[in-house]
C-alpha positions in Angstrom: -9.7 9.6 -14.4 -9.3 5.6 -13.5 -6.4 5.5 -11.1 -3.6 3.0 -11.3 -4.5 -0.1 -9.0 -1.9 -0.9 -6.8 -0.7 -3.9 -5.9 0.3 -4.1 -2.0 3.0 -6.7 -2.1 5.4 -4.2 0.3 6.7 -6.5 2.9 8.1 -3.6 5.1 6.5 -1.7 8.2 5.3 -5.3 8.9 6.2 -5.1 12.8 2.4 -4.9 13.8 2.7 -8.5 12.5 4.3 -9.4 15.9 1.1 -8.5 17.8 -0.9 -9.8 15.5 0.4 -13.2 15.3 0.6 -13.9 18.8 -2.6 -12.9 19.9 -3.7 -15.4 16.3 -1.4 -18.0 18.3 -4.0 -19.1 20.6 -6.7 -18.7 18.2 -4.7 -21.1 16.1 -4.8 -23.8 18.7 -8.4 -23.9 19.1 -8.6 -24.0 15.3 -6.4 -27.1 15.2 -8.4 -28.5 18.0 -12.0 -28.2 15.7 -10.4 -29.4 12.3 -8.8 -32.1 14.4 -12.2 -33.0 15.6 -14.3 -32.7 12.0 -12.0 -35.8 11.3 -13.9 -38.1 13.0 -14.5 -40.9 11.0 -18.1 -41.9 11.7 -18.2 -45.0 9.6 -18.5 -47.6 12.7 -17.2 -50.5 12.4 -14.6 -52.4 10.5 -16.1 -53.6 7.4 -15.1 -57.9 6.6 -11.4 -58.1 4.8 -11.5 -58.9 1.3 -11.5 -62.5 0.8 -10.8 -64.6 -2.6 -14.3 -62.9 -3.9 -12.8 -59.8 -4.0 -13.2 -58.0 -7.2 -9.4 -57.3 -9.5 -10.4 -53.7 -10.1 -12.7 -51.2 -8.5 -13.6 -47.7 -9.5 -14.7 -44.5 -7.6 -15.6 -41.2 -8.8 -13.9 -38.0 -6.7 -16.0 -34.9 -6.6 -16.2 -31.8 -4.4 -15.5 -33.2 -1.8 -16.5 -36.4 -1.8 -15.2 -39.9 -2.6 -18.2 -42.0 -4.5 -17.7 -44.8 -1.9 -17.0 -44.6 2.0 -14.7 -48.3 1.8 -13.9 -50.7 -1.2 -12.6 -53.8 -1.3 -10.3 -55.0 -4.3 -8.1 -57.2 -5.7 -5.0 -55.3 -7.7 -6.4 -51.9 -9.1 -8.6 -49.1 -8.5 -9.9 -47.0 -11.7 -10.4 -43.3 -10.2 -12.4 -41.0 -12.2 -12.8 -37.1 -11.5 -16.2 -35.9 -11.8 -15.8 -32.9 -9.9 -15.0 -29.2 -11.6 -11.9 -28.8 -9.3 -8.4 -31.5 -9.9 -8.3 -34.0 -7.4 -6.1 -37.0 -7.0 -6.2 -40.3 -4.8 -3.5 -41.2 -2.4 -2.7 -44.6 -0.6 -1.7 -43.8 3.0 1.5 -45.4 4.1 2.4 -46.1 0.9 4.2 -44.6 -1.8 0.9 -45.4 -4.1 -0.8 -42.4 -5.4 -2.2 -41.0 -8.7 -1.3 -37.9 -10.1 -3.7 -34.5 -9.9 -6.5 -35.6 -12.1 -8.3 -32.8 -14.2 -12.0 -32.5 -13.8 -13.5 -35.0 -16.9 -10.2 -37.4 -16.6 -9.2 -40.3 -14.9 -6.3 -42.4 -13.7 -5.5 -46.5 -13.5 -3.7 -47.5 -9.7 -2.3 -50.3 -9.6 -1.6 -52.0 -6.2 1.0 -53.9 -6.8 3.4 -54.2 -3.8 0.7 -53.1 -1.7 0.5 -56.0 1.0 -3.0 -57.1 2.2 -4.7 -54.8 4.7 -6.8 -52.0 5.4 -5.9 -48.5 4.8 -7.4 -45.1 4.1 -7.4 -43.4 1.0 -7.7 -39.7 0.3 -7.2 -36.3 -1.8 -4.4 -35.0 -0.7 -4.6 -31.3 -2.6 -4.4 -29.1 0.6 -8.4 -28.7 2.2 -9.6 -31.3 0.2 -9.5 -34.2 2.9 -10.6 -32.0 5.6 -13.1 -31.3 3.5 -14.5 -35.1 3.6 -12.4 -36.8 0.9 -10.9 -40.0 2.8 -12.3 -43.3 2.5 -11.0 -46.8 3.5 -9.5 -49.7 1.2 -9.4 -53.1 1.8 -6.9 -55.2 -0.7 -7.3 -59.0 -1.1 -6.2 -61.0 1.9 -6.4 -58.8 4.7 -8.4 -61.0 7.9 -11.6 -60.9 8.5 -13.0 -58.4 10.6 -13.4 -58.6 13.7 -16.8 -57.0 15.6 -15.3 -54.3 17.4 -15.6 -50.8 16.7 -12.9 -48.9 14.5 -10.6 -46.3 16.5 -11.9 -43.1 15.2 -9.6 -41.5 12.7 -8.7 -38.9 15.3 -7.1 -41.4 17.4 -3.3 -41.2 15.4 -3.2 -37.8 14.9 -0.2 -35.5 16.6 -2.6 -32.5 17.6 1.0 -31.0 18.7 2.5 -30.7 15.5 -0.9 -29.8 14.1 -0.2 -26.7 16.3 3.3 -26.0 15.0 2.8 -26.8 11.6 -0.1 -24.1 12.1 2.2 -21.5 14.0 5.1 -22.3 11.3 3.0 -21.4 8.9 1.4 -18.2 10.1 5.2 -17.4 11.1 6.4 -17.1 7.7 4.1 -14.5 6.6 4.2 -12.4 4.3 7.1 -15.4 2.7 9.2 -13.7 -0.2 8.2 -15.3 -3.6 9.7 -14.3 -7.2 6.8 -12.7 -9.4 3.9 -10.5 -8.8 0.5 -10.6 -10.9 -1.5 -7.5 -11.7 0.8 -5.1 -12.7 -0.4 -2.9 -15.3 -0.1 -3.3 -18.7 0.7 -0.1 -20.9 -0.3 -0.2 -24.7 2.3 -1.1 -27.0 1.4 1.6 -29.2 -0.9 4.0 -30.1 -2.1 3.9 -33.9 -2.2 7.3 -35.6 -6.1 7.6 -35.4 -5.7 7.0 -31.8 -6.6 3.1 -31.1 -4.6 1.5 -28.1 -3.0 -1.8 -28.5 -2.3 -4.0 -26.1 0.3 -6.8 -26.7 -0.6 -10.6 -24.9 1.3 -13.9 -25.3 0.0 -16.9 -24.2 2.7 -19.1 -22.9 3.9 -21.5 -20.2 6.0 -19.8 -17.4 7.4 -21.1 -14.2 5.6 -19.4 -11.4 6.2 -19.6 -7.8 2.7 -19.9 -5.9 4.2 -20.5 -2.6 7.6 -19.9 -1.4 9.6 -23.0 -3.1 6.6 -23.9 -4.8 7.4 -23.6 -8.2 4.9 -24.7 -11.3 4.3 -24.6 -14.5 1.5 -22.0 -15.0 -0.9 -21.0 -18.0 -0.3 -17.4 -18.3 -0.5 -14.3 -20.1 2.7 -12.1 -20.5 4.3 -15.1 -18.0 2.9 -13.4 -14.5 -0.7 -14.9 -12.6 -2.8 -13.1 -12.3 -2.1 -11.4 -15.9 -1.3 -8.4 -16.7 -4.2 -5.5 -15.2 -5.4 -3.6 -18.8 -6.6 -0.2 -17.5 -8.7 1.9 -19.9 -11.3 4.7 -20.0 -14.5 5.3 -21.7 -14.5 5.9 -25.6 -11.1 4.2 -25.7 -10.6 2.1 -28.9 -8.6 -0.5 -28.2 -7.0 -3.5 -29.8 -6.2 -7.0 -27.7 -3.6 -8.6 -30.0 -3.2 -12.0 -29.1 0.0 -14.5 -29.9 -0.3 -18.0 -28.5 2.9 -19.7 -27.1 0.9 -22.7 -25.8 1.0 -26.6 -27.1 -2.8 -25.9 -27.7 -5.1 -23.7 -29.9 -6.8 -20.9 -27.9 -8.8 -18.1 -27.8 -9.6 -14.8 -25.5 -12.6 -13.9 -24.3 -13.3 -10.4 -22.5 -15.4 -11.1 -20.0 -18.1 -8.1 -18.6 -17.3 -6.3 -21.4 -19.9 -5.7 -24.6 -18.2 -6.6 -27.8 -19.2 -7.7 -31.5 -19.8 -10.8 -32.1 -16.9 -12.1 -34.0 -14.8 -10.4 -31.3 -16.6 -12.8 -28.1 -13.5 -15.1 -27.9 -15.6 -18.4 -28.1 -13.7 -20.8 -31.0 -15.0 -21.7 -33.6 -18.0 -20.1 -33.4 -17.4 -16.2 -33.0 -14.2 -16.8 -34.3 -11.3 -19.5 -35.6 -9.4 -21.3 -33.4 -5.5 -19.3 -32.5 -2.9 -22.1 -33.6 0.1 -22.6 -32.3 2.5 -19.7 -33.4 -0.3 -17.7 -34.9 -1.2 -14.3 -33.6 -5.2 -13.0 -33.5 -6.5 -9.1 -32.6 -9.6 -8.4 -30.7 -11.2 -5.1 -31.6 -13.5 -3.1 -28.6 -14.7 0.5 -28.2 -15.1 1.3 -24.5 -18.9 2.3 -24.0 -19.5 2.2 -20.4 -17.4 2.0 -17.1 -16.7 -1.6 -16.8 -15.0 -4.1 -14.2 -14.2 -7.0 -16.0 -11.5 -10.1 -16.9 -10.2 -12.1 -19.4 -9.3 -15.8 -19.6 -9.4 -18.0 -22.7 -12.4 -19.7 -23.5 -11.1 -22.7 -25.4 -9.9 -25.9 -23.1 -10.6 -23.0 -20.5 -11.1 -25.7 -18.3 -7.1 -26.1 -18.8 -6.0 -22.5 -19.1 -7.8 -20.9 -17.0 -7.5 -22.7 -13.5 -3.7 -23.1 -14.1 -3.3 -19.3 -14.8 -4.9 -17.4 -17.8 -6.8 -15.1 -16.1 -6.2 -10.5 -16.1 -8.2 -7.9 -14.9 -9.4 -5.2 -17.1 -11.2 -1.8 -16.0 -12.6 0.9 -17.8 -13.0 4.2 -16.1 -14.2 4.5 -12.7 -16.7 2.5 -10.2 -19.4 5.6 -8.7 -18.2 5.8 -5.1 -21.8 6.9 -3.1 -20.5 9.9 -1.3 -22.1 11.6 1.1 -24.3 8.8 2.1 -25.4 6.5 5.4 -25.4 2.8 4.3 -25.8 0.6 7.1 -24.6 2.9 9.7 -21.1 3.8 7.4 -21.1 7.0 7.1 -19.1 7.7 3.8 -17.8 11.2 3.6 -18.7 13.3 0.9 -15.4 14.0 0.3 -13.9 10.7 0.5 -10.4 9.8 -0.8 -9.4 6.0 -1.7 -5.9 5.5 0.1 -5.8 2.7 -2.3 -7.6 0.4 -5.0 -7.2 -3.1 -4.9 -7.9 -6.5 -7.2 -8.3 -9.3 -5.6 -8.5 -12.5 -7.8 -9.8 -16.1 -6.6 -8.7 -19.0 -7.9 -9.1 -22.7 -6.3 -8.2 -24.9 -8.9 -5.4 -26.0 -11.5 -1.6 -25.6 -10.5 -2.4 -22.2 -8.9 -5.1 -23.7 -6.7 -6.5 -21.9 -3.3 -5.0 -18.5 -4.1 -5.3 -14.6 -3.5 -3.9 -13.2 -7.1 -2.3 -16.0 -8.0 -0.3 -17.0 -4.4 -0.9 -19.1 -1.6 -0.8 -18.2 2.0 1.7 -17.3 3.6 3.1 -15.8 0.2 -0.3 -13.4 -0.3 0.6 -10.3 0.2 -0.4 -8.2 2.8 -2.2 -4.8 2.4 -0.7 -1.8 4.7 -2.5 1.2 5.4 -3.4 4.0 7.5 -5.9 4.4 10.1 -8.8 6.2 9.2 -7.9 6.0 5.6 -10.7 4.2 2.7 -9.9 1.2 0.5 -11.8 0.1 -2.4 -12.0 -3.4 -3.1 -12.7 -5.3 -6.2 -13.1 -9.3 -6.1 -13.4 -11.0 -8.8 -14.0 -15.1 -8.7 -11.7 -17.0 -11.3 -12.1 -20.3 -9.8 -14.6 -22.9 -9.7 -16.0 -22.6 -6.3 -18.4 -19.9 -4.4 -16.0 -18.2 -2.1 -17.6 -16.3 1.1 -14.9 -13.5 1.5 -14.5 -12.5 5.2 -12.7 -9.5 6.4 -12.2 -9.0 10.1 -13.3 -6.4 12.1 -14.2 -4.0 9.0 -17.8 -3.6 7.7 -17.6 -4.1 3.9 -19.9 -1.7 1.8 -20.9 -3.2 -1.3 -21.2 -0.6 -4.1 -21.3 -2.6 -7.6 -21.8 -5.7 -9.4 -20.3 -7.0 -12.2 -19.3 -3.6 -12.5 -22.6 -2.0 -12.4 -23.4 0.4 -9.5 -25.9 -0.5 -6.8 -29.3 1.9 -6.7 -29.0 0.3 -2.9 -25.3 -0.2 -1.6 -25.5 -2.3 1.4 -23.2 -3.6 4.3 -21.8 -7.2 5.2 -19.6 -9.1 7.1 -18.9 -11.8 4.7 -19.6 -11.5 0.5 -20.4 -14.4 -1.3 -18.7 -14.8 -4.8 -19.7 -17.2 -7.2 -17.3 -18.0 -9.9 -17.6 -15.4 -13.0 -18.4 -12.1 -10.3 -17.0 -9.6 -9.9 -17.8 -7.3 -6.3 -16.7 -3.9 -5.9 -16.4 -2.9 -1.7 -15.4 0.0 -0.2 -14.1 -0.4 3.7 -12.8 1.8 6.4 -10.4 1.2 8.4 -11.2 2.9 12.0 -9.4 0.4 14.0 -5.6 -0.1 13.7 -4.4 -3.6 14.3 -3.6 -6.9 12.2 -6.4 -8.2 10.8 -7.0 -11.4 9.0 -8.7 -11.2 5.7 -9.7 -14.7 4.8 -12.3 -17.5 2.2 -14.4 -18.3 5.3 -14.9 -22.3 4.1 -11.7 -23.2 6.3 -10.9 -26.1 4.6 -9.5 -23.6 1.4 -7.0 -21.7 4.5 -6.2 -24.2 7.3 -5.5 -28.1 7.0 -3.1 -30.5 8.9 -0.2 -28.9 7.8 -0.8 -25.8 8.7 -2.2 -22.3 7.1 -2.5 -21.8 3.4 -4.3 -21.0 0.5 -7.0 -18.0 0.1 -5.3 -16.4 3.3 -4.1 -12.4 3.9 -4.1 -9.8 6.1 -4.4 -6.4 6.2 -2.1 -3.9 8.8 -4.0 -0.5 9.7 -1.4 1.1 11.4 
């Protein structure tokens, strides 16, 4: 029998955090110090001001994580284009100039008016994304001609002391209080006389606080992120009835899961489109243990990163007991303390996330020492995401659901958008450990910690 999956969003018994999060203080600093120091700005020097031949509008293309060109000199506009999968946007620096968050495939008119002539840097400011390498410089019409010295380095006006604190502030406030949780279960609705389970879903727009204070207006299903967790076990016959809430038509598709055809969520050509107000059921028989998801597969570039994304399991992931992989000796009598989902998401309104909040709201996982977890990731987002656990070997076990013939043991799992990893880990070592997306620019920045962040307390 599957096992309710929990979700560990207890913010008690957190006073190992004290420990924790001052011996992460002076790790923190040296952090600072190196993202301080990838911002060197290498472009030598200072480009000639744009004179009267400067061009009246200019375009570049933002991409991951990139801007098409490193400076660009224009008259009154610059036409930005996103032709990356994630939303970016463009920002003036010093001024109150800026384009909104741009959807991958769309793109945005700034106009400079009011912008007097000079030099300044451009950038993405989503968090990560100009650490990542997005800045570039701007000349508009007028500015003087350059002269042949060497550019400061962009390092030169930054405040690596409230780097620091903004970095400490930020780890301080975890685990922060926010309203909602993701991943709860979902019961059926009802269960038809001949046995079938039905399972009720709404598509809709729902405020949903990411981070503390950071309210938007998510994609969702049943109004939480991630969406409800649908639990079943095999030779369940189930029904997915679908009502759509949104401004859009839609669809559902069951992802890992073997379905008929006109069932595969993928408008108009397994099935019509879902208007508006209109209501559609999804038939499936459960055939084989599965770890799976569901997200909408219409404008899914649209629903999906800004919410519409659930977990679904059917029956229960083989645990390899009584085996030696990679030194771990897993007992044959093993016991999971607890079974966790963890979703990634890097894009839309939810952007870096751990099911569906950003650090310092993720929420920590508390356990015992000596006690088993088993871990499923599953990658919602757009981006490979190498998964780094401190301290604790991770035992891979399944993929995509499907149990390994050979389980095997790493430090850091990579997960490509669409997988789904099952782990099992022990926790021998009691302690506050930091359970992190090891590309830093998706956890630390300028302003401090955030994003695909957590931590577990082994106490």
């Amino acid at each position: 029998m599957h096992g309710p999956i929990t979700t560990t969003g207890r913010r008690d018994n957190l006073s190992a955090f004290s420990v924790g999060l001052a011996a992460m203080a002076l790790l923190t600093a040296c952090v600072a110090v190196g993202f301080g120091m990838r911002a060197i700005d290498e472009n030598g020097p200072v480009t000639a001001g744009a004179g009267p031949t400067a061009p009246a509008t200019a375009s570049v293309e933002l991409s991951e994580f990139e801007i098409s060109a490193a400076s660009v000199a224009v008259g009154g506009s610059v036409h930005v284009a996103n032709g990356g999968a994630t939303a970016h946007n463009l920002v003036i620096e010093g001024t109150d100039v800026a384009t909104g968050d741009i959807a991958s495939g769309a793109s945005e008119h700034l106009v400079l008016d009011g912008v007097a002539a000079g030099s300044y840097t451009m950038f993405c400011s989503i968090p990560g994304h100009r650490d990542a390498g997005m800045q570039a410089t701007l000349t508009v019409a007028g500015a003087p001609a350059a002269t042949t010295e060497a550019a400061a380095p962009a390092h030169a006006g930054m405040d690596y002391q409230a780097m620091t604190d903004a970095m400490l502030a930020t780890m301080g406030q975890f685990p922060a209080k926010t309203e909602g949780v993701g991943n709860t279960p979902l019961e059926p609705t009802e269960v038809t006389a001949d046995g079938v389970k039905v399972f009720d879903l709404v598509a809709e727009i729902a405020p949903w606080e990411r981070a503390a204070g950071d309210v938007v207006d998510a994609w969702t299903y049943n109004g939480v992120v991630p969406a409800p967790s649908i639990h079943l076990q095999v030779g369940d016959r189930v029904q997915f009835r679908l009502r759509n809430e949104l401004p859009i038509a839609t669809d559902l598709h069951l992802h890992g899961l073997n379905v008929d055809n006109r069932y595969d969520g993928v408008a108009p050509i397994s099935q019509p489109l879902i208007q508006p107000g209109a209501t559609f059921t999804y038939e499936y028989t459960a055939d084989e243990v599965s770890v799976a998801m569901y997200h909408p597969h219409f404008h899914s570039q649209v629903g999906l990163p800004n919410g519409m994304f659930g977990t679904i399991f059917v029956g229960q992931v083989a645990i390899p007991r009584g085996r030696t992989i990679g030194g771990e000796v897993i007992p044959a009598d093993l016991q999971i303390a607890q079974e966790l989902p963890m979703v990634l998401n890097d894009a839309g309104v939810i952007g870096y996330s751990l099911n569906g909040k950003s650090f310092p709201a993720t929420a920590p996982i508390v356990a015992g020492t000596g006690q088993w977890i088993l871990v499923h990731y599953f990658n919602e987002g757009t981006q490979i995401h190498p998964m780094h656990l401190h301290q604790f070997d991770q035992i891979v076990i399944a993929k995509d659901g499907f149990p390994l013939d050979q389980p095997y043991v790493v430090d850091t799992l990579d997960v490509a958008p669409g997988e789904r990893y099952s782990v099992l880990v022990d926790l021998d070592k009691a302690g506050t450990w930091v359970w992190h997306c090891h590309i830093l620019p998706h956890v630390e920045g300028e302003d401090g910690m955030f994003g695909m962040v957590t931590a577990i307390v082994v106490q």
